[in-house]
C-alpha positions as CSV (number, residue, x, y, z in Angstrom):
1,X,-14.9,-2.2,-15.4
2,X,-12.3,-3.8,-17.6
3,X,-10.0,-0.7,-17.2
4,X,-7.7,-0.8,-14.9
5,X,-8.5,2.9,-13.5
6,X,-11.9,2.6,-14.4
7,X,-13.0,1.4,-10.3
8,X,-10.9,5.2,-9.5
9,X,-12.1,6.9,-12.1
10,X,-15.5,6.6,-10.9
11,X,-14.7,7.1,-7.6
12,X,-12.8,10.5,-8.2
13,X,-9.9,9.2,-6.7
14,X,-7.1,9.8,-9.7
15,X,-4.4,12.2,-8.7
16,X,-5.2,15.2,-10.9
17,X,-8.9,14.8,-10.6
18,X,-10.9,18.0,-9.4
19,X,-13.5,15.5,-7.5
20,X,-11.2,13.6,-5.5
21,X,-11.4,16.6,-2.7
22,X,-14.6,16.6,-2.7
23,X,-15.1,12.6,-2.2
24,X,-12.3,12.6,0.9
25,X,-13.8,15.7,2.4
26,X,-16.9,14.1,2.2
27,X,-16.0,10.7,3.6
28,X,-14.3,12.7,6.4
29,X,-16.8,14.8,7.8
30,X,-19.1,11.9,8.0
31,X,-16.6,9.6,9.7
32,X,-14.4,12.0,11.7
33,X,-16.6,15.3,12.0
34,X,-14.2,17.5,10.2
35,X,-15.6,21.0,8.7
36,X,-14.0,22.3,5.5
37,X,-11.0,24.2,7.2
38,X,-10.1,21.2,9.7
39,X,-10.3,19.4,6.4
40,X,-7.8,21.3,4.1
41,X,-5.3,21.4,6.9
42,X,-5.1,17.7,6.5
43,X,-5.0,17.3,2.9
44,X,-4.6,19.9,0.2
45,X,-3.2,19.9,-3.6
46,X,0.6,20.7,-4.0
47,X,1.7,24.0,-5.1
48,X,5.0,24.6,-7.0
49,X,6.1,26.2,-3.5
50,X,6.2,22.5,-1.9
51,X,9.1,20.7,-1.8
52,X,10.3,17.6,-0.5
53,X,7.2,14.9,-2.4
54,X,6.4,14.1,-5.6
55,X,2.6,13.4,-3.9
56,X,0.2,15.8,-6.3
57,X,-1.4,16.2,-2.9
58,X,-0.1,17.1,0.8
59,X,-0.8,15.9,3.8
60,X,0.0,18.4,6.5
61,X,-0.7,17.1,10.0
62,X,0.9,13.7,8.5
63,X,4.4,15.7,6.9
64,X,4.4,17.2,10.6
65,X,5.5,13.9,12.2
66,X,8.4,13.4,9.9
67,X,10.7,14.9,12.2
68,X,10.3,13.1,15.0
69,X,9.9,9.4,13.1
70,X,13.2,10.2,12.6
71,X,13.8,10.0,16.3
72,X,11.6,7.6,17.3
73,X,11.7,5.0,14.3
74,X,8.9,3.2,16.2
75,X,6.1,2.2,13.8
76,X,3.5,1.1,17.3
77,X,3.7,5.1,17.8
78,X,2.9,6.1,14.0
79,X,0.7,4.1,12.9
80,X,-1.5,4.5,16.3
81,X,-1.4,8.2,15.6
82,X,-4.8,10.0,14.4
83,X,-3.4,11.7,12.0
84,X,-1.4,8.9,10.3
85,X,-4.2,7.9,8.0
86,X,-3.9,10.8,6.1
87,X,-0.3,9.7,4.9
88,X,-1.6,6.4,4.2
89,X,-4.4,7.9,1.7
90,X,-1.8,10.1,0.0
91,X,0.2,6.8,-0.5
92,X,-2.5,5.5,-2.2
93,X,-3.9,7.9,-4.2
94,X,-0.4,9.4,-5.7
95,X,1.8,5.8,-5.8
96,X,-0.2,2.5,-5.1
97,X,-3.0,3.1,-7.6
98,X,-0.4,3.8,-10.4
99,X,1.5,0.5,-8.9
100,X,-1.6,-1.6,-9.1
101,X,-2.7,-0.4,-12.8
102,X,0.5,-2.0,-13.4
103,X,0.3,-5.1,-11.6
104,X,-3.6,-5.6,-12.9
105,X,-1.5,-5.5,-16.3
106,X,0.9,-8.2,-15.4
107,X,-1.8,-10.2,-14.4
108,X,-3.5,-10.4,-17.2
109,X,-0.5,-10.2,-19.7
110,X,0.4,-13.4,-18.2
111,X,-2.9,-14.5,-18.7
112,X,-3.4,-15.0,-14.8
113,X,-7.2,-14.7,-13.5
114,X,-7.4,-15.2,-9.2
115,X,-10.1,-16.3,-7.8
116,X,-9.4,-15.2,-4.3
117,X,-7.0,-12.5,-3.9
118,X,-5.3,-10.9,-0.2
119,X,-4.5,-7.1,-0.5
120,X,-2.3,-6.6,2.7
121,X,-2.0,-3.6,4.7
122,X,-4.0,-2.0,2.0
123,X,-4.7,1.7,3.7
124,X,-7.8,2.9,2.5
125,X,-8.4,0.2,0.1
126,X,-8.4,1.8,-3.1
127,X,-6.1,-0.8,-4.8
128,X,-8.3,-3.4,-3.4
129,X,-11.5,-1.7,-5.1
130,X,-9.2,-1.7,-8.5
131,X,-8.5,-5.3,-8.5
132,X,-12.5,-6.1,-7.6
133,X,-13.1,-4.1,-10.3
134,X,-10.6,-6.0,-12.8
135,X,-11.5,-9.7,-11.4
136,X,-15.5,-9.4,-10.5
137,X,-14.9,-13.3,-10.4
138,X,-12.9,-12.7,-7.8
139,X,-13.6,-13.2,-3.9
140,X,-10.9,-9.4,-2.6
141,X,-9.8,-9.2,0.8
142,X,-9.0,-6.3,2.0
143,X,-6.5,-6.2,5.2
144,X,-5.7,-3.0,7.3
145,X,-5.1,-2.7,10.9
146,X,-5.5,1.0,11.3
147,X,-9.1,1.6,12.7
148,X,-9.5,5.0,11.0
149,X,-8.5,3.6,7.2
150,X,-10.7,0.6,8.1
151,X,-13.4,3.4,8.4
152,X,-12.8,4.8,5.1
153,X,-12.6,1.7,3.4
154,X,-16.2,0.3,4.3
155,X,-17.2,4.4,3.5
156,X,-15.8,4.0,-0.1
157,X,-17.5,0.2,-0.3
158,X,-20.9,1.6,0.3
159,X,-20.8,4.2,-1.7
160,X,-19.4,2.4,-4.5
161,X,-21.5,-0.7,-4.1
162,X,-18.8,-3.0,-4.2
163,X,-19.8,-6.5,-3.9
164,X,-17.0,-9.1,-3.6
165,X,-14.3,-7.1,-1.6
166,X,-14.7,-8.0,2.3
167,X,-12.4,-6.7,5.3
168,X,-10.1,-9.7,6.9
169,X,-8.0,-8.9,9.9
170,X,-6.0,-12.1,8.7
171,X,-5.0,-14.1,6.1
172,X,-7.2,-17.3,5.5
173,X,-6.3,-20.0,3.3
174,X,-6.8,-21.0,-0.7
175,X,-5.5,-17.6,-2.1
176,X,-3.8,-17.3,-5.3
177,X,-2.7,-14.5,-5.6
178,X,-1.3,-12.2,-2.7
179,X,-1.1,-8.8,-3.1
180,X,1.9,-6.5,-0.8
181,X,2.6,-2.7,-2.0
182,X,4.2,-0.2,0.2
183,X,4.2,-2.2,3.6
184,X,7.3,-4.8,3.9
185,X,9.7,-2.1,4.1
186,X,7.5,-0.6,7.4
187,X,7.9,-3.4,9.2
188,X,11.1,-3.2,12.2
189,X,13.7,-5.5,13.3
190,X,12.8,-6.6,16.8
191,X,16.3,-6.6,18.3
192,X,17.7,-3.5,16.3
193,X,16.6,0.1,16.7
194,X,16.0,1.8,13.9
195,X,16.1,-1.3,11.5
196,X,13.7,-2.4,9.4
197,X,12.7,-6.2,9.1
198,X,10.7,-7.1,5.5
199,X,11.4,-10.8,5.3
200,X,10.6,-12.5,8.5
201,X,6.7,-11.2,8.9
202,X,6.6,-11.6,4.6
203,X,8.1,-15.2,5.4
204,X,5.0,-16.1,7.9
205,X,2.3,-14.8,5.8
206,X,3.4,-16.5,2.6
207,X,4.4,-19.6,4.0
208,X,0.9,-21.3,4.1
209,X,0.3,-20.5,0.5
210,X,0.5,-23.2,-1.8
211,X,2.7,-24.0,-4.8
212,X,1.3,-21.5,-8.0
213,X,0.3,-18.8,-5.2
214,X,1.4,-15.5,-7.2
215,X,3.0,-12.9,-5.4
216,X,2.6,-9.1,-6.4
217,X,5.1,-6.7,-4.6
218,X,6.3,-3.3,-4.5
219,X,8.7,-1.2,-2.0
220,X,10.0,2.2,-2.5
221,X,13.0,1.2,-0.1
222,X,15.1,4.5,-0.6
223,X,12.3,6.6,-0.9
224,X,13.2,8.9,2.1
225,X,16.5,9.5,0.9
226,X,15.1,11.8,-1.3
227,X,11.6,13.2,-0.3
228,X,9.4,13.1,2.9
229,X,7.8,9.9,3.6
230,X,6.9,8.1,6.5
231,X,7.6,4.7,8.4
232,X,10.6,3.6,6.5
233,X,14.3,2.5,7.6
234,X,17.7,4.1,6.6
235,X,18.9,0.2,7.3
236,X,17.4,-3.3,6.5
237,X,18.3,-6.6,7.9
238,X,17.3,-9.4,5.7
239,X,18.8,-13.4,6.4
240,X,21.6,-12.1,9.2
241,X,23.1,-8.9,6.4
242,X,22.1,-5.5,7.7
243,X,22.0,-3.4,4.1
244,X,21.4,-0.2,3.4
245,X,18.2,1.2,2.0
246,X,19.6,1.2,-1.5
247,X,20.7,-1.9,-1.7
248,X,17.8,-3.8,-0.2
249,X,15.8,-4.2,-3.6
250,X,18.2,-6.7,-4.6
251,X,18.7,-8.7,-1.3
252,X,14.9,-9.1,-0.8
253,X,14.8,-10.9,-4.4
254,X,17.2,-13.3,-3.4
255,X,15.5,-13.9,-0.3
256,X,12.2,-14.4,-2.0
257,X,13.8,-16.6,-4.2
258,X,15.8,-18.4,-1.4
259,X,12.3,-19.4,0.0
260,X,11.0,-20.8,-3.7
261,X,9.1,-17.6,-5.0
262,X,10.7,-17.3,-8.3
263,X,9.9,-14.0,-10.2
264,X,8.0,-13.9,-13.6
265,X,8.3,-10.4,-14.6
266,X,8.1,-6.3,-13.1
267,X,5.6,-3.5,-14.4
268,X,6.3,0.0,-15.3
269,X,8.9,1.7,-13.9
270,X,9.9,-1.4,-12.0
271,X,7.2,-2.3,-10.0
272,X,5.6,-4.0,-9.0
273,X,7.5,-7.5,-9.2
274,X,5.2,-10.5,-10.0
275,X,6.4,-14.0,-8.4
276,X,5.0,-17.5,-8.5
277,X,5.6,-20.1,-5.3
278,X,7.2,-22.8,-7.4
């Protein structure tokens, strides 16, 4: 349990690993009464014919709403859609797992051991199961709004007999540490289309934690410049200063700062980045 990919590795849900198939096709034909075929049109390995991801697995029906996201920019219409969950588990499996090996490692670099830790917007909740894992002192709550991955979650708890991770549809009090990857930069503007909004709902949730609150974060702002990927903004506006998607990495530090999170280091690659409320 001390691994960091020791809670996934057991659960078959590495990217790469022959069993993690098996495990989602399982979990969905209990939950959502999918057969093998409905299955695999959801959620298949990549082939060197597929472009347009660096995901080791695709996600079909999901990649089919890219197109009109594009349109729409409205997150209340894709993240209400059935077949959105399966973009959230690709998320999760192929980036956030990697993401929270690393912040796991940052944690306890620093020497840092939570007691009561908030994974927000957590899709399935396989990070959350990876940081129970790590801190089995710890008291994990696992937040998600989407009914389907809520499903899924509680599926993967009882089969992996995980004790001290809960569903919360809200933030309570006395956390220190506060975990965000792959969810600020999904959030709109409320005045302008097609804008995205990360500071002002990041703002409220953080502001009732108390000074020494850590912070783990992790956007991939620009990431649909370059490959499919849902729910994200070609523009940001953070503190009045509309940016572009490239250029919002370094305005949301200074924001973050601005509002007495200081940073304390990043993992691999960059992410995540580990603040502490001074």
């Amino acid at each position: 349990m001390g691994d960091v990919l020791s809670l996934t590795k057991s659960l078959k849900l590495r990217q790469g690993n022959r069993g993690l198939q098996q495990a989602l096709y399982l979990c969905s034909k209990e939950l959502f009464g999918l057969d093998r075929a409905e299955f695999n049109k959801r959620w298949r390995p990549k082939v060197d014919s597929d472009k347009g991801t660096l995901r080791g697995y695709m996600q079909p029906t999901a990649e089919a709403l890219f197109s009109e996201w594009k349109t729409r920019r409205d997150p209340d219409w894709l993240y209400s859609h059935e077949e959105y969950k399966w973009d959230s588990i690709g998320v999760s499996v192929c980036q956030t797992h990697a993401t929270t090996a690393s912040g796991i490692s940052l944690l306890k670099k620093a020497g840092i051991k939570p007691k009561k830790i908030f994974d927000w917007g957590a899709g399935p909740g396989f990070s959350t199961f990876m940081l129970a894992a790590n801190f089995p002192d710890a008291e994990v709550h696992y937040n998600e709004c989407n009914p389907d991955l809520i499903q899924v979650f509680e599926w993967f708890k009882k089969h992996a007999k995980i004790k001290n991770v809960k569903h919360v549809e809200q933030a309570e009090e006395g956390y220190d540490l506060f975990q965000a990857y792959e969810i600020v930069e999904h959030i709109k503007h409320e005045k302008h289309f097609g804008v995205g909004d990360p500071i002002t709902v990041t703002e409220k949730m953080l502001e009732p934690m108390a000074p020494g609150t850590h912070f783990l974060h992790s956007s991939c702002w620009s990431a649909e410049n370059r490959y499919f990927t849902l729910g994200h903004f070609l523009n940001y506006k953070i503190d009045g200063e509309i940016c572009k998607n490239t250029r919002v990495g370094s305005h949301f530090r200074r924001a973050m700062k601005k509002r007495g999170w200081n940073e304390m280091g990043t993992g691999w690659n960059s992410r995540p980045n580990l603040y502490v409320k001074g």
